[in-house]
C-alpha positions in Angstrom: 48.4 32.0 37.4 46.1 32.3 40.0 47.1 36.4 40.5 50.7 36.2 40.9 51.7 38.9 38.8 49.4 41.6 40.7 52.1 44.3 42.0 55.4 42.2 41.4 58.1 43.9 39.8 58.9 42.5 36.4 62.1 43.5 34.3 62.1 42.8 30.4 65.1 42.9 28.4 64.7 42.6 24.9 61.1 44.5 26.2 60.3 46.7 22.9 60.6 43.7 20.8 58.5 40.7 19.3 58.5 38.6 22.0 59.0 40.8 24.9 56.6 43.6 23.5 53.7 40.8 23.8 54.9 39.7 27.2 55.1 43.4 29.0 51.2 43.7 27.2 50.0 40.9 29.3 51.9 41.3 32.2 50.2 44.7 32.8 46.6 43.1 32.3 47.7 41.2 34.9 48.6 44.0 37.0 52.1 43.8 37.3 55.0 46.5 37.7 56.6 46.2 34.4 60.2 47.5 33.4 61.1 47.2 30.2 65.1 47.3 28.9 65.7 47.8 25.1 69.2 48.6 23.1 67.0 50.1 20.2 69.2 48.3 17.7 67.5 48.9 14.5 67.6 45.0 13.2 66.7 43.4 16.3 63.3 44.3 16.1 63.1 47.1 18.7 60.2 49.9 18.6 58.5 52.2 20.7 55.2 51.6 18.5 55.1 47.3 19.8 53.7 48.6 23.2 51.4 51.5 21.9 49.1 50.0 24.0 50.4 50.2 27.4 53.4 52.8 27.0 52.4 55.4 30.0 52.2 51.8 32.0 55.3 50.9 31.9 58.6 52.0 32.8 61.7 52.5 29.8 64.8 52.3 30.0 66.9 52.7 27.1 70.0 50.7 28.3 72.1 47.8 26.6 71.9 44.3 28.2 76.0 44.5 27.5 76.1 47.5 30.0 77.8 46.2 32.8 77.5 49.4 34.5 73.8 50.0 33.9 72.4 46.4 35.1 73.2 46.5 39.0 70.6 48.9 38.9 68.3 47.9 36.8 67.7 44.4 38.6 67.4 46.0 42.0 64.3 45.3 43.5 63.0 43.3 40.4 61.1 39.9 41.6 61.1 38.2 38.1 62.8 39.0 35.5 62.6 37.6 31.7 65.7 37.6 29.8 64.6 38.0 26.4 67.2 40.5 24.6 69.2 38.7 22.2 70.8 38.3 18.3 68.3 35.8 16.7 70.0 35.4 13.5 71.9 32.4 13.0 72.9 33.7 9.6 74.5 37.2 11.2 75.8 34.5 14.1 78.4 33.2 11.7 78.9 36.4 9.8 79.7 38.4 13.5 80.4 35.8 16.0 82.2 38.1 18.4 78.8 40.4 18.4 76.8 36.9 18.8 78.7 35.9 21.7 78.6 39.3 23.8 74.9 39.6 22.9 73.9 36.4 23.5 76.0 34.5 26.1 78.5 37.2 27.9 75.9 39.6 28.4 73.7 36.5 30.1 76.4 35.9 32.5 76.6 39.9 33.3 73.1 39.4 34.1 73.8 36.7 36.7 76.1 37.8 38.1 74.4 41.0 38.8 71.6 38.9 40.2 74.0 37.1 42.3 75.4 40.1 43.8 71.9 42.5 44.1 69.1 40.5 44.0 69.5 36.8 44.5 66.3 36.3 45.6 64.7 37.3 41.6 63.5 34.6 39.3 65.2 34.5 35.9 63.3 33.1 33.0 65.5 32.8 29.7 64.6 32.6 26.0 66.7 30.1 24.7 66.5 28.4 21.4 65.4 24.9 19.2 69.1 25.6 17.7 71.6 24.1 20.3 70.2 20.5 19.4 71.5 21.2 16.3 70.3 18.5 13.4 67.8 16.1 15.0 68.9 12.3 15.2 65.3 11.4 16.2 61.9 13.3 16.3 60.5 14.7 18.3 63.0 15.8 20.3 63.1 16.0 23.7 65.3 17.8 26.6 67.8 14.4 26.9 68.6 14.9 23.0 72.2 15.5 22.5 73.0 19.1 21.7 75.4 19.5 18.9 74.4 23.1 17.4 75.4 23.4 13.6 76.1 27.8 14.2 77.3 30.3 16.6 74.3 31.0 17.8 73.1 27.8 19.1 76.7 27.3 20.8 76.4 30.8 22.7 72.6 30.0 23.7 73.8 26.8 24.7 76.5 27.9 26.6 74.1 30.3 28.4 71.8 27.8 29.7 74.7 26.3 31.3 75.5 29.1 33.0 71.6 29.4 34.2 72.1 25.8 35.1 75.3 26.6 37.0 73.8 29.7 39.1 70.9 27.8 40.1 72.5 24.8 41.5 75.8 26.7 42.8 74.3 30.2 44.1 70.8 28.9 44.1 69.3 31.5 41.9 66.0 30.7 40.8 66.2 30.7 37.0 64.9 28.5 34.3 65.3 28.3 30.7 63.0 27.8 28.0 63.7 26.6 24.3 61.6 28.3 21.9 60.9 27.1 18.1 59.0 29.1 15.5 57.5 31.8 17.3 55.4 33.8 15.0 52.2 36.8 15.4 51.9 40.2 16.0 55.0 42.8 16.2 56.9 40.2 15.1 60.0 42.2 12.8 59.4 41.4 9.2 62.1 44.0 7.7 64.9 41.7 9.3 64.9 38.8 6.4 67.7 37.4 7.8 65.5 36.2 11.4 64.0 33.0 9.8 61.6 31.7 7.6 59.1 32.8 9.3 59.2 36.5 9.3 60.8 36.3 5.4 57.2 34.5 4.0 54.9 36.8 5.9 57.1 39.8 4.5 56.9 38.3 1.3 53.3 37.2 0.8 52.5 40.8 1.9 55.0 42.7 -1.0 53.3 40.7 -3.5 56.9 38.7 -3.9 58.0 35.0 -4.7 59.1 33.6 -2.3 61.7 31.3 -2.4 61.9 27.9 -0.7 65.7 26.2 -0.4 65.7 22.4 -0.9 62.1 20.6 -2.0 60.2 22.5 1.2 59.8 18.7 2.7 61.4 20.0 6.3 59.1 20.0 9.2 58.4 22.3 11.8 56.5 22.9 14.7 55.1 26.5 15.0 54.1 28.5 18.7 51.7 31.5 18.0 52.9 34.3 20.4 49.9 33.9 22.6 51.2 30.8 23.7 55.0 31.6 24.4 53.7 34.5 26.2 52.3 31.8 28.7 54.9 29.5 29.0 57.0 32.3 29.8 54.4 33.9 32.6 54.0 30.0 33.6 58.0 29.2 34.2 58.0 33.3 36.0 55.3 32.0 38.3 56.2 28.2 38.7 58.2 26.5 41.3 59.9 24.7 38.6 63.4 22.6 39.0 65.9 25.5 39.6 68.4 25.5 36.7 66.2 23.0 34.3 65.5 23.8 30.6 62.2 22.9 28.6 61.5 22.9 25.3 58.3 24.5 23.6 56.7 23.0 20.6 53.1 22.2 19.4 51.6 18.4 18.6 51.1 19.8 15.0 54.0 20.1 12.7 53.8 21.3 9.1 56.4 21.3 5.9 57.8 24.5 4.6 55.3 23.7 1.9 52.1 22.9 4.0 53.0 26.4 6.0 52.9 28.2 2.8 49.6 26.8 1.8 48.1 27.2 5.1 49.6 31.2 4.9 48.1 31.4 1.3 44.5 31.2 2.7 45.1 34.3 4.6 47.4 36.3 2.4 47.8 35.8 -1.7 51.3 34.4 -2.8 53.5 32.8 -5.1 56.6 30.8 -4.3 59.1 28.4 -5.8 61.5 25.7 -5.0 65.3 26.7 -5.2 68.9 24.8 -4.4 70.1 25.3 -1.1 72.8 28.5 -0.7 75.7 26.4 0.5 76.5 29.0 3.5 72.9 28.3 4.2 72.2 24.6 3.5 75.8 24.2 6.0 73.8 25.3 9.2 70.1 23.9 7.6 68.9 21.7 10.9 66.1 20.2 8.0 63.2 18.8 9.7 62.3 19.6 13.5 59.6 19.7 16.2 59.9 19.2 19.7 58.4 16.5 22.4 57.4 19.3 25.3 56.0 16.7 28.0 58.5 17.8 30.3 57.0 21.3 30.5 53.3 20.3 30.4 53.9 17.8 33.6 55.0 20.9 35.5 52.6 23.5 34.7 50.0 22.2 32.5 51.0 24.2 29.6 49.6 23.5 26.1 49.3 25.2 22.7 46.1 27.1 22.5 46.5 28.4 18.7 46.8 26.1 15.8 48.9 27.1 12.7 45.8 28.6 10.3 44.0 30.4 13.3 47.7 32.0 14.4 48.3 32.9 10.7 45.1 34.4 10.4 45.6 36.6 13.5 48.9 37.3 12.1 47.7 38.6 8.4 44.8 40.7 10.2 47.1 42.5 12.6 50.1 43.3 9.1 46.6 44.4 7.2 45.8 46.7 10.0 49.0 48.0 10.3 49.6 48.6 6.7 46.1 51.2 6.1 48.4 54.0 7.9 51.5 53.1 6.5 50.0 53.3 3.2 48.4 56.6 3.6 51.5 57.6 4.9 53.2 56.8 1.5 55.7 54.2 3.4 56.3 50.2 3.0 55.7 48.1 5.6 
């Protein structure tokens, strides 16, 4: 990125969690002016502990992206800004739509708008989501695949890009949006089971529980260690990309439920077994998916570093870690 993050000004909402956590770490090894916004919701994933690294960095504030009062202010002045808060369960989704759609599509427009008004000179990367294609007609799928999402959340992430899409071409706010799959590493929240597979198997293998696979495990995934989303994200931040376009992530391996758990069982000890389908679960099941990201790589190059068994192995080393104080703290991870 050839230095461009030296001295910009970089808001982060979503900033003390998985993703964004990883992001504001990199961002200030590149020397960049890093603000980070965070709700503190318990089960989004939120903690103070994610950036231990660089917290007298970086600059806190302890706001709600749904604050319509709190955001002129915050995106004064910012030159990029990386819309990562969100509700990432498509379970809770259908279970609290009304909270899905003020978290994860209102609260985007609040944030253009703002831009609009007090900074419309910013660039705007957002987090979108594999969801709003919905259940694949043909693999892999790329950006012209239709987009019929089978929850609420893919319909309000959807909806959001559009809006991206809108501001860009209408107010010409720079602002691209990128569709993540299977994100998975370090800080990622495990004591949220209701996130994804993902997150519930690490959790699992590391309790010493069976872990339980719907349908015959046969689905297909791509995976993205975190290293990698962190630069596609700094990439579409520092790009002159297509103002208003979308892009999926992926990786040119993809894995079965099944093959993920063996690869995860070289790292960390587990047992699992194959159970029916919940039927509020197997209605919204997408089954097999992984994406074609061409688009992306002709505009910046960008490629998956990390395989699945070196990512998992980063991924058992950092919960190991993190477990030794826990433990002599008498506390579960």
């Amino acid at each position: 990125m050839n230095g461009f993050y030296q001295g910009r000004r970089v808001l982060i909402t979503g900033g003390l969690g998985f993703i964004g956590s990883n992001l504001a770490i990199a961002l200030v090894e590149q020397g960049a002016r890093v603000t980070l916004l965070d709700s503190m919701i318990a089960e989004y994933g939120a903690s103070i502990d994610n950036i231990a690294p660089i917290q007298h960095q970086v600059v806190i504030n302890y706001s709600d992206i749904r604050d319509v009062h709190s955001l002129p202010y915050l995106v004064r002045d910012q030159e990029v800004i990386f819309s990562l808060a969100g509700q990432v369960s498509h379970i809770d989704s259908m279970l609290q739509p009304l909270t899905d759609l003020d978290i994860n599509c209102r609260s985007q427009l609040s944030l253009l708008e703002c831009c609009r008004q007090f900074n419309p000179h910013a660039r705007l990367v957002f987090a979108s989501t594999r969801q709003i294609y919905g259940k694949p007609d043909t693999l892999p799928v790329s950006e012209d695949h239709p987009c019929e999402p089978t929850d609420v959340n893919g319909i309000n992430k959807m909806a959001s890009e559009m809006y991206y899409r809108l501001y860009a071409s209408v107010h010409g706010l720079a602002t691209v949006s990128l569709r993540l799959t299977n994100t998975f590493g370090p800080r990622m929240d495990l004591r949220n089971l209701k996130k994804g597979f993902v997150g519930v198997f690490i959790n699992q293998a590391l309790a010493g529980k069976v872990i339980r696979v719907y349908g015959d495990g046969a689905q297909r995934r791509d995976f993205n260690y975190i290293s990698d989303v962190v630069q596609a994200l700094m990439l579409a931040g520092s790009s002159v990309l297509t103002p208003g376009q979308s892009f999926n992530l992926g990786h040119d391996q993809h894995h079965s439920l099944l093959e993920f758990l063996e690869t995860l069982n070289r790292h960390i000890p587990l047992r699992y077994e194959c159970i029916p389908f919940p039927a509020e679960l197997q209605a919204i099941d997408i089954g097999s998916y992984y994406a074609n990201y061409d688009k992306f790589f002709r505009l910046t190059g960008w490629r998956p570093q990390v395989d699945l068994d070196n990512g998992l192995r980063l991924t058992a080393q950092y919960y190991a870690a993190a477990q030794q104080p826990a433990r002599r703290r008498g506390q579960a991870l």
